[in-house]
N, C-alpha and C positions, 0 to 999 in steps of 0.2 A: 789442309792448312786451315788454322781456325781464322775468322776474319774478329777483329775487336772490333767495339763497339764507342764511337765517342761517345768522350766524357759528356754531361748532362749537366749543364749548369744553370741554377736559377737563377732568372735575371732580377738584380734589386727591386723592391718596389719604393713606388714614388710617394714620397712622405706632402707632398703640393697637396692642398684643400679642391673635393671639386666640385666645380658649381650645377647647374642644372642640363645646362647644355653640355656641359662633358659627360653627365648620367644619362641623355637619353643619345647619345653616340654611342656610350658603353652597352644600353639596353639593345638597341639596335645589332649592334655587333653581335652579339650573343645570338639574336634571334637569327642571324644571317647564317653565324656559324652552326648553329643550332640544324637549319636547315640542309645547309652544304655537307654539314656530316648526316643528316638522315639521306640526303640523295646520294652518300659515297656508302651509305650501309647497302642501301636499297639495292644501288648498281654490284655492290659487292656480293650481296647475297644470290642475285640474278645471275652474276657472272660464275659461284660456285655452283648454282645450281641448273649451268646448263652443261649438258656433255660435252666431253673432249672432243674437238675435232680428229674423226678418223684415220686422219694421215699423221697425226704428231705421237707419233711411237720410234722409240729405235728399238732395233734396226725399223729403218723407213720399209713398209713395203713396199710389194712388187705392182701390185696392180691395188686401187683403190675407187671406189665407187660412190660417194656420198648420195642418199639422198632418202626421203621418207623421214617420218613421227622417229624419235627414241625408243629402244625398248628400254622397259624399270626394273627392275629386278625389287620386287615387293614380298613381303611378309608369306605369301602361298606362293611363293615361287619353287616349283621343282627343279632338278637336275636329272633331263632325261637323258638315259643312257643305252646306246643301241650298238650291236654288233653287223658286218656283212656276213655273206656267205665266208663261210670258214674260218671267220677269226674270233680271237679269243674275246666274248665278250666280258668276261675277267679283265681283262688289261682294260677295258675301254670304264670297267666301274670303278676300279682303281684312279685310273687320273678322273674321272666323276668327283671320287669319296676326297682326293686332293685338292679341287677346286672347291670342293664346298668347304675342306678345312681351311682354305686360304680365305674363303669369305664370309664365312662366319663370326668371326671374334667383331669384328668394326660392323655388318649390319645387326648382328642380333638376331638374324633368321634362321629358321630351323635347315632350307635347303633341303628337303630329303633328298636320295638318291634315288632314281627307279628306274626300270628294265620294263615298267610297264606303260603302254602307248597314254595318248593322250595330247590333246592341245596346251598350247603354250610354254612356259616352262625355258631356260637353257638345254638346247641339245647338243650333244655329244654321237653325232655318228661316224661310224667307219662302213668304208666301203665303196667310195668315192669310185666314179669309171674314170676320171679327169687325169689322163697321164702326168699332166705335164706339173702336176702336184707332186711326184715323185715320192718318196719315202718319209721326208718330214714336211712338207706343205700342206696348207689347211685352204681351207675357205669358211669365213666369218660372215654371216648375213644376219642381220639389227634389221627388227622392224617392230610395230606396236605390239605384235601377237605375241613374237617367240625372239630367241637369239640360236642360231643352229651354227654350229662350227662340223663341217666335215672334213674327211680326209682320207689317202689310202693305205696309212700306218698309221700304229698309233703314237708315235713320234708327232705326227701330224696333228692331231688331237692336241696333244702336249702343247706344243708351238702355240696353238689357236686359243690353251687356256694360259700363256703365258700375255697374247696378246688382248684378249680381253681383260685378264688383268688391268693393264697399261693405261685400257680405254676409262676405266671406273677413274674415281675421282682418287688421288693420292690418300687419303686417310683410310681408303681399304686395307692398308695395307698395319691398322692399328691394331693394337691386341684385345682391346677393349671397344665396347661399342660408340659409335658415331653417330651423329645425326646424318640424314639420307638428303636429299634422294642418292640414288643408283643408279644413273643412265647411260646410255651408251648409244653415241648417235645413231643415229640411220645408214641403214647404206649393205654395201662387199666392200671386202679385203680380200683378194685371192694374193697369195704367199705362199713363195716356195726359194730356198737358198739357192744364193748363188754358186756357194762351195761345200762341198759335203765334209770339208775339217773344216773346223772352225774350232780356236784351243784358244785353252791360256793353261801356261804352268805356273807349280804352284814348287819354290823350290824347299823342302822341310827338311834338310840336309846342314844348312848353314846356320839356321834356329828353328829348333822344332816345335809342330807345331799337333796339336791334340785332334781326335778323332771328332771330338765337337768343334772344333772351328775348323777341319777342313770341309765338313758338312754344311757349316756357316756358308763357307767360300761357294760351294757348289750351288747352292742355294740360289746365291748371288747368281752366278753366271749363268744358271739355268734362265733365270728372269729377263735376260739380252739373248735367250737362244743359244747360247755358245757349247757344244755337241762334247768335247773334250777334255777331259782333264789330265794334262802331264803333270804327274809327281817323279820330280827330281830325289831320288831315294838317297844316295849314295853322293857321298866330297871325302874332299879332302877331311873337314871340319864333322863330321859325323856319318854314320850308319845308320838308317831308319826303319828296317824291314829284317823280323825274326826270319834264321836259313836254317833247319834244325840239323844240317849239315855243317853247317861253320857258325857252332853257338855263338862265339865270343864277338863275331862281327856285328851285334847288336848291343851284348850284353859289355862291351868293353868300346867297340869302335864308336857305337853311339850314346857311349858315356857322358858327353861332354858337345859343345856348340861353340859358335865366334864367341870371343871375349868370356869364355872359360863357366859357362852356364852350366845347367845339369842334364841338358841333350833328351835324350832319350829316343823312345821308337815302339814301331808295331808288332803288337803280335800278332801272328796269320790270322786269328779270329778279326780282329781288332781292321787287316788290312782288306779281310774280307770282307767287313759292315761297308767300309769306305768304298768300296767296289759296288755292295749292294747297295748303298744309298744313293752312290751317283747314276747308276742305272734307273732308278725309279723316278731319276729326276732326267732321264734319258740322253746322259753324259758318259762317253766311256772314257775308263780311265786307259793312259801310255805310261807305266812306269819304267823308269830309267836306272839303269846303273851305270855308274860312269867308268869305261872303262877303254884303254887302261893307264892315263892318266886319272889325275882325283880320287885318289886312292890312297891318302894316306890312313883315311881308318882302319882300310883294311888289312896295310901294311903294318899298322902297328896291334892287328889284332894279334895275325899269325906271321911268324918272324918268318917262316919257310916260304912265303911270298914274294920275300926279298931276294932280293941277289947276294949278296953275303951274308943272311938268314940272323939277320938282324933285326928287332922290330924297331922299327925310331918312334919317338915320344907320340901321342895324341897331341892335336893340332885345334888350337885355335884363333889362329889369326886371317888372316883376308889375301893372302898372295895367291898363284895359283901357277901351273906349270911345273912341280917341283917333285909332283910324285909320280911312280909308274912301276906297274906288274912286271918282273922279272918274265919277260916272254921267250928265253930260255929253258926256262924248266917244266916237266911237264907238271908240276902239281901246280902251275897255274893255271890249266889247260881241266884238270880236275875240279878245280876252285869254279873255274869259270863254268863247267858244264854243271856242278852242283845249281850254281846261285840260281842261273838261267829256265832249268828243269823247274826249282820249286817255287821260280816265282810266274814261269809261262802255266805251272797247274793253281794259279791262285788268280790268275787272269783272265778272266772271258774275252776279252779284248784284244783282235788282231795284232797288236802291234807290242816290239819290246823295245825299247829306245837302251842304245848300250852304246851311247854318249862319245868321244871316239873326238872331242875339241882339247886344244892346249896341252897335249902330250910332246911339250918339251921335252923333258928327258925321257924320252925314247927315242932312238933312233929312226929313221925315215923307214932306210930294210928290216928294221922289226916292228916297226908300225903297219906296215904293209901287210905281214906275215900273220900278226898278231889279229887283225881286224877281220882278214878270210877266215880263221879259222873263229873267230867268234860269230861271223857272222851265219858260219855251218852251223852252229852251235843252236841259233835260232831257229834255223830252218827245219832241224830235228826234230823242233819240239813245234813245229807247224805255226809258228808265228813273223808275222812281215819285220823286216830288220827296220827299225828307224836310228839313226842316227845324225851329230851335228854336223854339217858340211864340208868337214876336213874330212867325215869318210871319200868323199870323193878324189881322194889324194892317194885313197889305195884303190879297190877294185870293188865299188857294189853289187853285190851279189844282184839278178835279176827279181826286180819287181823293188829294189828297197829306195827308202824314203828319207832325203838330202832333206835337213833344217838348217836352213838357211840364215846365219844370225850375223853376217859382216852388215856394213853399212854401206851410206853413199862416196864413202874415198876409202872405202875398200880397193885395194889395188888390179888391175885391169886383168892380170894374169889369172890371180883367184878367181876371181868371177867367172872370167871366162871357162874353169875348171869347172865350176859349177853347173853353166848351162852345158856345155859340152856331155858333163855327164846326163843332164836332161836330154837331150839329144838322142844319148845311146840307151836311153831307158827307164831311168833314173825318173824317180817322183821328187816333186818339192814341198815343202811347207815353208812359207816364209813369216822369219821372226828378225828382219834388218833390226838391230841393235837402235839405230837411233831413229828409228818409227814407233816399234811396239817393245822395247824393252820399260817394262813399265817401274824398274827401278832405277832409270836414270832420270838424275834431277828435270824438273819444270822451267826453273830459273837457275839462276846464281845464286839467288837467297835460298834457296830451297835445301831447308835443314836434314833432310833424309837423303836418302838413295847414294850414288855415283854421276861419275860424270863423261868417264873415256868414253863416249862415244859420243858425246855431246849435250846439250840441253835441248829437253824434247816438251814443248809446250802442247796443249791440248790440240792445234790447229795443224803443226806438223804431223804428230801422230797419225794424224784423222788423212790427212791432205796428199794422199797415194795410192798406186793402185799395183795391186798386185800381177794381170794379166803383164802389164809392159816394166812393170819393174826391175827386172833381170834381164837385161839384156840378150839375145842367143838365146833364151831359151825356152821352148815351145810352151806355146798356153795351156797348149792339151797335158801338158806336164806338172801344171801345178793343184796340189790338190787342196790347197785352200792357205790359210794364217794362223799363226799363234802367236799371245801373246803372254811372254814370259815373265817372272814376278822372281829376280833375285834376293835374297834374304840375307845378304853381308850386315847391311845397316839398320834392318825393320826384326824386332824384336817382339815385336804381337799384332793383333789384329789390327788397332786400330793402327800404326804404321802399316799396313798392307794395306789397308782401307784407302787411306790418303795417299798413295802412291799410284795404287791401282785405279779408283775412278777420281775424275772420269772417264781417264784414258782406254778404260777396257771396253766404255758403251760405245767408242769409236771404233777397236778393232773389232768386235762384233759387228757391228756395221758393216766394214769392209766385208768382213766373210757373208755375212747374209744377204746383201740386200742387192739387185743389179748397179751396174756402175753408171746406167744414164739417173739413176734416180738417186744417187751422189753428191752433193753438193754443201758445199763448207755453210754459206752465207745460212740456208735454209736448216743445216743439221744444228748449227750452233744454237738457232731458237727452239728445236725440238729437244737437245741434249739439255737447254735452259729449263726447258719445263721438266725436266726427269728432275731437277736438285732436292723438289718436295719430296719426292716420294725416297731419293737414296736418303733425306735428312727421315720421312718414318721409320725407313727400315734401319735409321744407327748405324750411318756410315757416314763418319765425317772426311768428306770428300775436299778436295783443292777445287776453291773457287778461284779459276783462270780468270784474269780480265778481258780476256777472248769473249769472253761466252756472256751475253746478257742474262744471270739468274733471275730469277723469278725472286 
C-alpha cells in the first residue's frame, strides 16, 4: 500500500517591520539551527556508517556471536573461493561469481573471484566437519583480516551469502554505484533451519505470469532463505505448462485468465529456464496440477474428458468447486498418466503436487478412487505425491505430503483427519489459510486480495507456530511451511508485491529460524529495518502500523 504524503503548506509571512532585536533572535536562531542540523548530519552520517548489528536479519539466526573490529570490504578486496575433499569446487565459484555480481554495481569494486590461496579477502569454503550445520547451514565469521562463511553444502554457502548480503548497508543492493563504506560487524553467526521445506507458491493459473517475473519472484524469496517454489500450473481459469501429448491444453486452455485476459503459458524450454534458475538460486520448484477438481481448462480443451464429451466454455471468473475429470472413463486415467510422465521428466525435484482441494462435483467414491490411482501414477514416475489436505479423506499412498491450508475454525473433525493421517504416516506442510495465505486482505480497507478466511495483519501471520499448531499431530510429521500467493485479484507484480511482503519475511522466519529465538516485539524491529532495502530492491511493500518502519 502506498502511504501519501501531507500536503506542505507555506505559512504566510509577516508583513510587521522588524526592529533590531527581533534580527538578532532571528540571527541567533539560524545559528542554532544551523548547528543542530550539522550535529543531526554529523550523527547521521556516523549512524550510516556504522555496521549493522549482527542479529538484525530475518530470518533471526540461530546462534549469534558479536564481538571484534568490522571487516570492510574495500577496493582490493578478493572473493576467495575453496572447495573440500570431494566436492565440486565449480558450485562453490559459482555462488562466489554470484555474490560478487550482487556487489558489484553499488561498490564499484572489481571483487575478482579466486581458487587461489591467500590472506584476507571474503571466503567461501566448503567442507565444514560441523554436523549440526546440516545441508544448508553456514557459519559467518567478520573480523579486521577476512570475512569467511563456511559450510557442509553448498546450499550452505548460499544461505551465508544471502546473509551477508543482509549485513551490508541497504543501498548494496543498488544498480549503480554508492558511496561506502562496506562493513560488516564483528563477530559469528552459526545458522542452520529449523525446517528443511520452507515454500511459498506462486499461483500463475489465475493470471499469468512471465518467465522474467517469476525469476523476479525467486530472486526475492531466495534473499529470506525460503528453499521452495510451488507453481500452481493448472485452474479452473487457465493452463500454463506445454504437454506435447495434449497440445490444446495450453494452446486453447491457457488461452485466456480471471476477467477475460490473454493468459497464456510455458513452453518446456521456457519451464525448464524456470527450474534452472531457481536451482541456482537453490530453490526447488513443486509444480502442481490440479486435479481432479479445477479443471475447467482442461475440460474445455478436450471434450472426451467430460462425461457427456462435451467441452464447456473457457472460464474466467473466480468461483471454484465446479469442475471435475470424468473419473469413469479410462482416457482420463490416459490424460492423467500423459500430463504426470512429461511434466515428472521436466522436474528434478522430488515432489509433484496433484492438488486434490474443492472437488465438489465429484463424488466422495470417485474421489477416493480417482486420487489412488493418480497417486500410483506418481509413484511410477519416482516422484513423492504432495497434495492439499482433502487428500487425506481418501487413502495416502505411503510417504506422501498433506498441505495443510484450513484455518483456526476449521472444524474439529477435519483436522482431526489431518493429524490422524500424520499419525499413520503422512507428512505435513502447513499453509493455515488465515496465517500465511498471503492473498488474504491486511484490513478491511485493504483494496486487493480476499477475505474468507479472514483479515490477516502482519503480527498474526508472524505470531504461530507450526510444531503445536495441529493439534494430534506428531512434530516429527511436519516438514516445514508454505506460503501461498493466490492470483484471483493481483494482476502483475506490483500487486503480488504488496500482498506478499511483508508477510512472507515472516513466514520464512517461521521456517528457518528456532522457535526460542521467535519473538513478535523484537521481529517487528528487525522486519522494520528490512523496509530500505525491499523499498531498493522496487517492492512496494504494505506498510502495517504494526511494525515501526525505519
Amino acid at each position: 500500500m502506498r502511504q501519501r504524503r501531507a500536503d506542505r503548506r507555506q505559512a504566510p509571512r509577516s508583513t510587521a517591520r522588524r526592529g533590531p532585536l527581533s534580527r538578532l533572535l532571528g540571527t541567533l536562531l539560524i545559528v542554532v539551527a544551523a548547528a543542530l542540523s550539522s550535529t543531526a548530519a554529523t550523527s547521521s552520517v556516523a549512524a550510516d556508517s556504522a555496521p549493522r548489528p549482527l542479529g538484525q536479519l530475518v530470518p533471526v539466526p540461530a546462534e549469534v556471536a558479536p564481538g571484534g573490529s568490522p571487516y570492510a570490504i574495500t577496493s582490493t578486496t578478493p572473493i576467495r573461493v575453496a572447495g573440500g575433499p570431494g566436492s565440486g569446487s565449480g558450485e562453490v565459484r559459482r555462488i562466489g561469481t554470484y555474490l560478487a555480481e550482487l556487489l558489484r554495481p553499488a561498490t564499484g569494486y572489481a571483487l575478482p573471484v579466486t581458487d587461489r590461496p591467500g590472506p584476507g579477502g571474503i571466503r567461501l569454503e566448503l567442507g565444514s566437519r560441523d554436523r549440526s550445520l546440516g545441508e544448508e547451514g553456514y557459519r559467518l565469521r567478520s573480523t579486521p583480516d577476512a570475512l569467511t562463511i563456511t559450510a557442509r553444502a553448498p546450499a550452505g554457502l548460499f544461505h551465508g551469502a544471502q546473509t551477508l548480503r543482509q549485513l551490508l548497508p541497504d543501498r548494496i543492493e543498488a544498480d549503480s554505484r554508492r558511496t561506502g563504506p562496506w562493513k560488516v560487524a564483528g563477530g559469528t553467526i552459526t545458522d542452520a533451519p529449523r525446517y528443511g521445506y520452507r515454500g511459498a507458491m506462486l499461483d500463475v493459473s489465475r493470471h499469468f505470469f512471465t518467465v522474467a517475473e517469476v525469476k523476479r519472484h525467486i530472486d526475492q524469496l531466495a534473499l529470506y532463505k525460503v528453499n521452495k517454489l510451488h507453481l500452481h500450473l493448472s485452474d479452473d481459469q487457465g493452463w500454463r505448462l506445454a504437454i506435447d501429448s495434449w497440445p490444446r491444453l495450453a494452446t486453447h486452455g491457457g488461452s485466456t485468465e480471471v476477467g477475460g485476459g490473454p493468459g497464456g503459458y510455458y513452453t518446456k524450454q521456457q519451464y525448464r529456464e524456470i527450474v534452472r534458475y531457481a536451482a541456482s538460486r537453490y530453490l526447488e520448484v513443486v509444480p502442481e496440477i490440479d486435479l481432479p477438481g479445477h479443471t475447467n481448462a482442461a475440460l474445455a480443451s478436450y471434450a472426451e474428458l467430460n462425461c457427456d464429451g462435451v467441452a464447456p466454455p473457457l472460464y474466467t471468473g473466480t468461483k471454484v468447486g465446479f469442475s471435475s475429470l470424468c473419473v469413469s472413463k479410462p482416457v482420463t486415467y490416459d490424460f492423467v498418466d500423459d500430463v504426470l510422465r512429461e511434466l515428472a521428466a521436466l522436474t528434478p525435484g522430488k515432489y509433484l503436487h496433484i492438488g486434490g482441494d474443492e472437488a465438489h462435483a465429484t463424488s466422495h467414491e470417485d474421489y477416493v478412487a480417482f486420487m489412488a490411482k493418480a497417486q500410483a501414477v506418481v509413484g511410477t514416475y519416482g516422484k513423492t505425491v504432495m497434495g492439499w489436505h482433502q487428500l487425506t479423506g481418501a487413502v495416502p499412498v505411503k510417504g506422501a505430503v498433506a498441505q495443510y491450508w484450513g484455518y483456526d475454525r476449521t472444524g474439529a473433525a477435519e483436522r482431526k483427519q489431518v493429524a490422524d493421517a500424520a499419525k499413520a504416516g503422512a507428512k505435513l506442510v502447513l499453509s493455515p489459510a488465515d496465517r500465511v495465505y498471503l492473498d488474504m486482505k491486511y484490513t478491511k480497507d485493504t483494496k486487493l486480495g480476499l477475505k474468507w478466511a479472514g483479515l490477516v495483519e502482519v503480527r498474526r501471520s508472524y505470531d504461530w507456530d507450526p510444531a503445536t499448531y495441529l493439534e494430534g499431530a506428531p512434530q516429527e510429521a511436519v516438514l516445514g511451511i508454505e506460503a501461498p500467493i493466490w492470483t484471483e485479484t493481483l494482476a502483475d507484480t506490483t500487486e503480488v508485491d504488496q500482498m506478499a511482503f511483508p508477510r512472507l519475511l515472516g513466514a520464512a522466519e517461521i521456517g528457518w529460524s528456532p522457535a526460542a529465538a521467535r519473538d513478535w516485539e523484537t521481529y517487528k524491529v528487525r522486519l522494520a529495518a528490512q523496509g530500505p532495502r525491499l523499498t531498493a530492491l522496487g517492492i512496494d511493500f504494505y506498510r502495517s502500523p504494526q511494525v515501526p518502519w525505519s
